[in-house]
C-alpha positions as CSV (number, residue, x, y, z in Angstrom):
1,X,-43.3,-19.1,-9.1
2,X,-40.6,-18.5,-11.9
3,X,-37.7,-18.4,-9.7
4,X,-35.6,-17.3,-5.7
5,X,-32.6,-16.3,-5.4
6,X,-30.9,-15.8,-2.3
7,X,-27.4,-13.3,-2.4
8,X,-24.9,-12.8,-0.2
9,X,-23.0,-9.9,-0.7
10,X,-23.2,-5.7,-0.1
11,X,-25.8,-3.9,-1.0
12,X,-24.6,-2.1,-4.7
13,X,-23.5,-5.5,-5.8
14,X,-27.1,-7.1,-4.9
15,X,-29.0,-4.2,-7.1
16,X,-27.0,-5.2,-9.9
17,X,-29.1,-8.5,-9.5
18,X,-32.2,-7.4,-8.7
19,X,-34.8,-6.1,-11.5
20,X,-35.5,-2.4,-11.9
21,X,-39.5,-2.7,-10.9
22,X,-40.2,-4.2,-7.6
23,X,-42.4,-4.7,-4.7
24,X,-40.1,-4.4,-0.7
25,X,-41.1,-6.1,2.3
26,X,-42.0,-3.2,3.9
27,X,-44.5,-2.3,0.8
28,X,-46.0,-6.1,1.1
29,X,-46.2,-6.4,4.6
30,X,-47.9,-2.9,5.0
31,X,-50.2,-4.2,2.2
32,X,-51.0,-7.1,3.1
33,X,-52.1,-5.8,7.3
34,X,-54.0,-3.5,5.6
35,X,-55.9,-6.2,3.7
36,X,-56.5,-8.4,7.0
37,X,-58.1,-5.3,8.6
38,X,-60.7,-5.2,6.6
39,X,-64.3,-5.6,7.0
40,X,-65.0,-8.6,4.0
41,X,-68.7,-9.6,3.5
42,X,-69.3,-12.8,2.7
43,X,-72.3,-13.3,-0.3
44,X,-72.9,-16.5,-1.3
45,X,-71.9,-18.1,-4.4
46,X,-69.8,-14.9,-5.2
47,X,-67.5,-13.9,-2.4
48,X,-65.1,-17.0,-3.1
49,X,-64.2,-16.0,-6.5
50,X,-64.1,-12.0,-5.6
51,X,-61.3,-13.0,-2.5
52,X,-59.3,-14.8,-5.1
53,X,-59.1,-11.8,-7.5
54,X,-58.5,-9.6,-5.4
55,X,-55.2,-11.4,-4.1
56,X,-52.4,-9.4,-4.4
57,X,-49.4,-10.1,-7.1
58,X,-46.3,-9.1,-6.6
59,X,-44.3,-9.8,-9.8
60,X,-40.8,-9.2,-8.2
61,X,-40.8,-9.7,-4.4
62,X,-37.2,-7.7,-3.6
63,X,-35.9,-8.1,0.5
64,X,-32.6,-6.0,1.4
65,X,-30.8,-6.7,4.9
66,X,-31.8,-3.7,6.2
67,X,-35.6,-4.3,5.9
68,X,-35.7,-7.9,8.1
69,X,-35.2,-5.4,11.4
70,X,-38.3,-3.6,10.4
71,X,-40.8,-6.2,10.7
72,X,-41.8,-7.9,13.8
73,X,-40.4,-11.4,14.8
74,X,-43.7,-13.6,13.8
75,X,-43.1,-12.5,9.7
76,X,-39.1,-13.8,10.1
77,X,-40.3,-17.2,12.2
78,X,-43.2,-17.8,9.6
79,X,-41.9,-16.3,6.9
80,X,-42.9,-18.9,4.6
81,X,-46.6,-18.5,5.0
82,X,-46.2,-14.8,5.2
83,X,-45.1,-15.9,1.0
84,X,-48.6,-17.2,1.0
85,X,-50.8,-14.5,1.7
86,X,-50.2,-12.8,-2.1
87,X,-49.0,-14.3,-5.2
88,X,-45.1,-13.5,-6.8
89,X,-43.7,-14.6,-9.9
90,X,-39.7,-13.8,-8.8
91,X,-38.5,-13.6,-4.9
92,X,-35.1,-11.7,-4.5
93,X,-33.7,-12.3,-0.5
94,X,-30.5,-10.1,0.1
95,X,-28.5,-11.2,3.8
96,X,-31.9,-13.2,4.8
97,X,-31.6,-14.6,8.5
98,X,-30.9,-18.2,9.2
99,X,-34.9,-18.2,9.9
100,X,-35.6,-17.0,6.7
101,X,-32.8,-18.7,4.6
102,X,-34.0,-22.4,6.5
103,X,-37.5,-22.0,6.0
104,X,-36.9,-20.7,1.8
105,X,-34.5,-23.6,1.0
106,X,-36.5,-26.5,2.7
107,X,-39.8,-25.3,0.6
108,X,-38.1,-24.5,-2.2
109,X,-34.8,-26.6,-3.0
110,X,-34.7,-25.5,-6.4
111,X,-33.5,-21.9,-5.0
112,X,-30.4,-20.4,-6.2
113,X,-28.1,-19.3,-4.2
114,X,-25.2,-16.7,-5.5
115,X,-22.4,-14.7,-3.8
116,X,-20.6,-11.5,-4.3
117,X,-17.3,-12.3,-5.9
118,X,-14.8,-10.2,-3.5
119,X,-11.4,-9.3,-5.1
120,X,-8.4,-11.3,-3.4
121,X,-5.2,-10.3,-3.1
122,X,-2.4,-10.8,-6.4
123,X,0.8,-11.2,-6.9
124,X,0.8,-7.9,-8.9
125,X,-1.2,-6.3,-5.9
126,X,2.0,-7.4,-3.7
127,X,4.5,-6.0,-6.1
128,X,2.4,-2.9,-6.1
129,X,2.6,-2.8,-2.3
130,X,6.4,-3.6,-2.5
131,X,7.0,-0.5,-4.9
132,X,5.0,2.3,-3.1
133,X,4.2,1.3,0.2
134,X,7.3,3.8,2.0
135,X,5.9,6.2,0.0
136,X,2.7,5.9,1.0
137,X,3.6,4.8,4.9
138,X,7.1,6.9,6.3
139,X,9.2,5.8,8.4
140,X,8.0,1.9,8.8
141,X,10.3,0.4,5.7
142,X,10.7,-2.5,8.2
143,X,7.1,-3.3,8.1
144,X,7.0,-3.9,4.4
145,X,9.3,-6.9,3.9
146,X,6.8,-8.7,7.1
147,X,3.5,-7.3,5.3
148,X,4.3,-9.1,1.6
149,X,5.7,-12.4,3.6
150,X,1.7,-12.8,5.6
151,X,-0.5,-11.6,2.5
152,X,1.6,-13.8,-0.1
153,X,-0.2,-17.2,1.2
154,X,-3.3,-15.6,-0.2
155,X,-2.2,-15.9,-3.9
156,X,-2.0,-19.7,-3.9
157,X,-4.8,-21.1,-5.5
158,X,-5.3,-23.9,-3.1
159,X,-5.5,-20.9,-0.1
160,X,-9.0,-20.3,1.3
161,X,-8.7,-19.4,5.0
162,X,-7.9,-15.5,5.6
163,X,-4.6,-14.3,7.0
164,X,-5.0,-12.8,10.6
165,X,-2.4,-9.6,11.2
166,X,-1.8,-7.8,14.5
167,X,0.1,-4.7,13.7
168,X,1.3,-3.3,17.2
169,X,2.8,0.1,18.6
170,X,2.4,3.5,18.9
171,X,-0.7,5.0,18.0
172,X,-0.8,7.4,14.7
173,X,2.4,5.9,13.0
174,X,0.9,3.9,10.0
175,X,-1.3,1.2,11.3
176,X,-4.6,2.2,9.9
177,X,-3.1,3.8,6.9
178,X,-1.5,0.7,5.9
179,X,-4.8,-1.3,6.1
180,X,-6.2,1.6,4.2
181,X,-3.4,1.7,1.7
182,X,-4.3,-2.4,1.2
183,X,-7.7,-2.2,0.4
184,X,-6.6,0.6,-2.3
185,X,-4.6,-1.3,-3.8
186,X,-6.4,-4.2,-4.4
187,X,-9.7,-1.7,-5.5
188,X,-12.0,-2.2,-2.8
189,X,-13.6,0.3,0.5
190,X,-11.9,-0.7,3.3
191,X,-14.3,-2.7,6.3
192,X,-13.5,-1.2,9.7
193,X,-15.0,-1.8,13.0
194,X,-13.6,0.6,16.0
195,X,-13.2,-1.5,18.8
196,X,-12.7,0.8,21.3
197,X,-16.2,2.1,21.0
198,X,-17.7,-1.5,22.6
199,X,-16.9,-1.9,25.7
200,X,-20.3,-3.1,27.3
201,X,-22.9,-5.7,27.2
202,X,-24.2,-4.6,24.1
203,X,-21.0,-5.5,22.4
204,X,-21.8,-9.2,23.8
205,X,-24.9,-9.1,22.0
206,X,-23.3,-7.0,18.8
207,X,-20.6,-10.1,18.5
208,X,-22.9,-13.4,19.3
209,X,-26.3,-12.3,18.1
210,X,-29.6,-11.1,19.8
211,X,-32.7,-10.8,18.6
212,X,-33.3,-10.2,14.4
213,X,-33.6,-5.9,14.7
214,X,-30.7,-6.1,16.7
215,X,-27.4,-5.2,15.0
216,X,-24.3,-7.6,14.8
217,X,-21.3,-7.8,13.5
218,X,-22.2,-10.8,11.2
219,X,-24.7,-9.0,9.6
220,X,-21.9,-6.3,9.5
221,X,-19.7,-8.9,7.7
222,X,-21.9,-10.2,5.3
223,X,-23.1,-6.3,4.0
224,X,-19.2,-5.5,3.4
225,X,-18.0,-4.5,0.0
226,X,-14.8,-5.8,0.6
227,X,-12.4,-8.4,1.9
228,X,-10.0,-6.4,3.5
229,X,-11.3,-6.1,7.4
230,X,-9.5,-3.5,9.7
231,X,-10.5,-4.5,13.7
232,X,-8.9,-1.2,15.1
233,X,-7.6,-0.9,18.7
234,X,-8.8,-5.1,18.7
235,X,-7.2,-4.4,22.2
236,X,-9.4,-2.6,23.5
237,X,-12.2,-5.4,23.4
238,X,-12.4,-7.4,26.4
239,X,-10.4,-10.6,26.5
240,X,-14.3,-12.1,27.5
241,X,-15.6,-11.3,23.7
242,X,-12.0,-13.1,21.9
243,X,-13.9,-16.5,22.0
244,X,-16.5,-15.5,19.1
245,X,-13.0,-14.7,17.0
246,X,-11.7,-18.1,17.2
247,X,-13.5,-19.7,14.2
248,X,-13.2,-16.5,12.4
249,X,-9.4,-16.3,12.5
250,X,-8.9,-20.6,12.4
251,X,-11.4,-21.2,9.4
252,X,-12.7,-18.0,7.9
253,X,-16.2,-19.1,9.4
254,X,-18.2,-16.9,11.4
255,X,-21.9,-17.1,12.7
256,X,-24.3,-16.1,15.7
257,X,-28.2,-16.9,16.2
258,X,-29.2,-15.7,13.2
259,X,-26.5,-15.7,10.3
260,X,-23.6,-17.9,9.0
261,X,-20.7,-16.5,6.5
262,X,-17.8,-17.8,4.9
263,X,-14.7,-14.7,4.2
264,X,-12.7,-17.2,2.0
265,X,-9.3,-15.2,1.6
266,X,-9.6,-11.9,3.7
267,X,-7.8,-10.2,4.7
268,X,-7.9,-9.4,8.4
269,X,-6.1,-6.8,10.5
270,X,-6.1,-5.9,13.8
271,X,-4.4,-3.2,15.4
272,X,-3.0,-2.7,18.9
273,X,-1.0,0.3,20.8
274,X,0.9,-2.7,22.9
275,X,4.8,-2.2,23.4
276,X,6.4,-6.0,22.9
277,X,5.2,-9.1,22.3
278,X,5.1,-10.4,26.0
279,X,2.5,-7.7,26.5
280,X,0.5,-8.8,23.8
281,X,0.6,-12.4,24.8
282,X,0.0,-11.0,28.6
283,X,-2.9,-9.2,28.1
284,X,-4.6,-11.0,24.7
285,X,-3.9,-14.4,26.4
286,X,-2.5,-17.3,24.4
287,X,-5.7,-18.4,22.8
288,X,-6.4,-15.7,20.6
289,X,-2.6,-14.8,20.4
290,X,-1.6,-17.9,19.0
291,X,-4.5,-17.1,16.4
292,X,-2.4,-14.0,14.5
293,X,-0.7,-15.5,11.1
294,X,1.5,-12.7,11.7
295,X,2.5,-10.1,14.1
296,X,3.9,-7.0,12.9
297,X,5.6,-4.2,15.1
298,X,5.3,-0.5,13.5
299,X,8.3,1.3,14.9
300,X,8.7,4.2,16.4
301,X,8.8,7.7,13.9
302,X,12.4,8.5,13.5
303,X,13.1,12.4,13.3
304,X,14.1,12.1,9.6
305,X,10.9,10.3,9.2
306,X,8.9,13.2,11.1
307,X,11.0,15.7,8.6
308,X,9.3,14.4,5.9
309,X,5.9,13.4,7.2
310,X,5.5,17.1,8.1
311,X,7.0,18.2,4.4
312,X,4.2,16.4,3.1
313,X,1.4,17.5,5.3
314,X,2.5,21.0,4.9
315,X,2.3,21.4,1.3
316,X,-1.1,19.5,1.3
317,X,-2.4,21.8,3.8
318,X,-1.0,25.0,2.7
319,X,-2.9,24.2,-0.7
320,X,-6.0,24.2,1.6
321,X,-5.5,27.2,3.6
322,X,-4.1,29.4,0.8
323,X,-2.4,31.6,3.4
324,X,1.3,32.3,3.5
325,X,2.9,31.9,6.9
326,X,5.8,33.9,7.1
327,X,9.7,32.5,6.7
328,X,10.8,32.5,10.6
329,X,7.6,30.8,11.5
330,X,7.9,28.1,8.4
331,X,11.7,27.6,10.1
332,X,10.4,27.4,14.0
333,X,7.5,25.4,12.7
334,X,9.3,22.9,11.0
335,X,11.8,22.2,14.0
336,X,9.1,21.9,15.8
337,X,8.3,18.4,13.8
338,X,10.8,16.0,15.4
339,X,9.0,17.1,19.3
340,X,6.1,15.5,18.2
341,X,4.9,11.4,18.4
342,X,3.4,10.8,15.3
343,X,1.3,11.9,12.3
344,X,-1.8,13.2,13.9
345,X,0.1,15.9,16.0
346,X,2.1,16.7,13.2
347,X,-1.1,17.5,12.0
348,X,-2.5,19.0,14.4
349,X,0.7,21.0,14.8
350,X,1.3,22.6,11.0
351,X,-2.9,23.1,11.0
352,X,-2.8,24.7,14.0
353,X,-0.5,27.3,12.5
354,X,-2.2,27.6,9.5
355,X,-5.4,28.9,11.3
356,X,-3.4,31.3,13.5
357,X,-1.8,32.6,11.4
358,X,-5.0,33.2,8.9
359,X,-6.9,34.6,12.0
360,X,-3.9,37.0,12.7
361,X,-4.0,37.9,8.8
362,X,-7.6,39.0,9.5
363,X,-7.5,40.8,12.2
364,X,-5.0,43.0,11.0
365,X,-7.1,43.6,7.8
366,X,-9.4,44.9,9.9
């Protein structure tokens, strides 16, 4: 065997790695149970020599993350003798499980082990952020001076552990843009998990780890394409599922049953529709609340702020629409702005009349 290499990372950054002519371990494992069902007879004095020409080679042996839930448990636990039922010259393991990863280094010590090199945060990043984010984000301009004072600690060299951010209030008034607004800055897809979609026993099992086919949120982690992680509505997750944070937010460490990772200098953000900070601490508990490097409050959309925040969306979406709306309902519509709570109804509000109106256009066409 020339050589195994073992990569952490996302999945377009580990084909840059891997050679253009492969064999999967879905191809070799369907191979190779094709091979042990047949019938072999023996002859004498030749069959020994036949068996070992007609091993199979597999020049380069590739394994993605996504392929380990496709093949039953006993190929993960022995995984290592699986490697011995054909012959490879090169073994590339993508994400492997801690079964797999164990089993690989013990046998082979001389395996080399790489990691995707994630973009971290600059100090021209953050005076990009301080020149455009209340263009980007309206109405928040006392969020800004709070967001460049926790992601700064990530530019010192000596800086490894991630900064943790709750950003709390009203739902649809910059949160998730701003997170979004982040990772575009520094050049890399944004990693967001919806929290408010797991609220069962199957998130208990998504968080700590279950059985190998079973999705998790470390495997989640260690597929991203990026160190900026949005946890949105983080709320919404029962207090019960905070402990598997702890590490995460203390260390930058985090690991169930079957995978360990290290997000040196992420970025982490939660966000949260909570009022005041005695809520948060009420209902988050002191454990995890005491976790947050920083705790940022999004205020409320002033009307001046909804003005313009419905400016802006109109012109986009009249582009779209390419239908004129007549001046009195332009005027009615645009007082209509400061009724609503945030972006999305604005939204919904100048869309809404968009498509009326279009529909009206029609039907009188007709």
């Amino acid at each position: 065997m020339n050589s195994i290499i073992i990569y952490y990372g996302s999945k377009n950054e580990f084909d840059k790695v891997i050679p253009e002519s492969y064999r999967t371990l879905t191809d070799v494992v369907y191979e190779t149970d094709k091979d042990r069902n047949k019938h072999v007879i023996f002859i004498p004095g030749v069959s020994e020599e036949s068996s070992e020409e007609d091993r199979l080679f597999v020049e380069n042996f590739v394994v993605t993350s996504d392929e380990y839930a496709g093949v039953r448990e006993h190929v993960i636990i022995n995984f290592n003798n699986f490697l011995g039922k054909f012959d490879t010259q090169n073994i590339y393991l993508h994400n492997p499980p801690l079964q797999i990863s164990d089993q690989i280094i013990r046998l082979y010590p001389e395996t080399k082990i790489e990691y995707q090199d994630y973009s971290a945060i600059t100090l021209d990043n953050l005076i990009e952020i301080n020149s455009e984010y209340d263009t980007k984000i309206i109405g928040q301009e006392n969020v800004k001076l709070n967001l460049l004072q926790s992601l700064f600690p990530i530019t010192l060299e000596g800086r490894k552990k991630p900064v943790v951010i709750l950003m709390y209030g009203k739902s649809g008034i910059g949160k998730t843009e701003t997170a979004k607004f982040i990772s575009k800055v520094i050049g890399e897809p944004l990693f967001r998990k919806q929290f408010s979609m797991y609220q069962n026993n199957q998130f208990a099992t998504y968080l700590f780890g279950g059985a190998h086919y079973e999705k998790s949120f470390a495997k989640d982690l260690l597929d991203r394409e990026s160190n900026v992680l949005l946890l949105d509505e983080f709320d919404k997750a029962h207090p019960s599922f905070h402990s598997a944070f702890y590490q995460l937010f203390d260390e930058g460490i985090y690991e169930d049953q079957n995978y360990y990772l290290n997000l040196d200098k992420a970025i982490i953000i939660c966000t949260s529709n909570y009022n005041n900070l005695n809520e948060i601490e009420e209902h988050l508990g002191s454990p995890i609340y005491n976790r947050f490097d920083k705790i940022i409050h999004f205020d409320d959309l002033s009307n001046e702020a909804k003005q313009k925040i419905g400016k802006e969306l109109y012109t986009n979406l009249s582009s779209l629409y390419k239908n004129k709306i007549s001046d009195d309902v332009e005027h009615r519509l645009f007082g209509k702005f400061i009724e609503c709570d945030n972006v999305r109804q604005i939204h919904h509000l100048i869309e809404d009349t968009f498509a009326l109106s279009a529909v009206l256009e029609n039907v009188e066409k007709k």
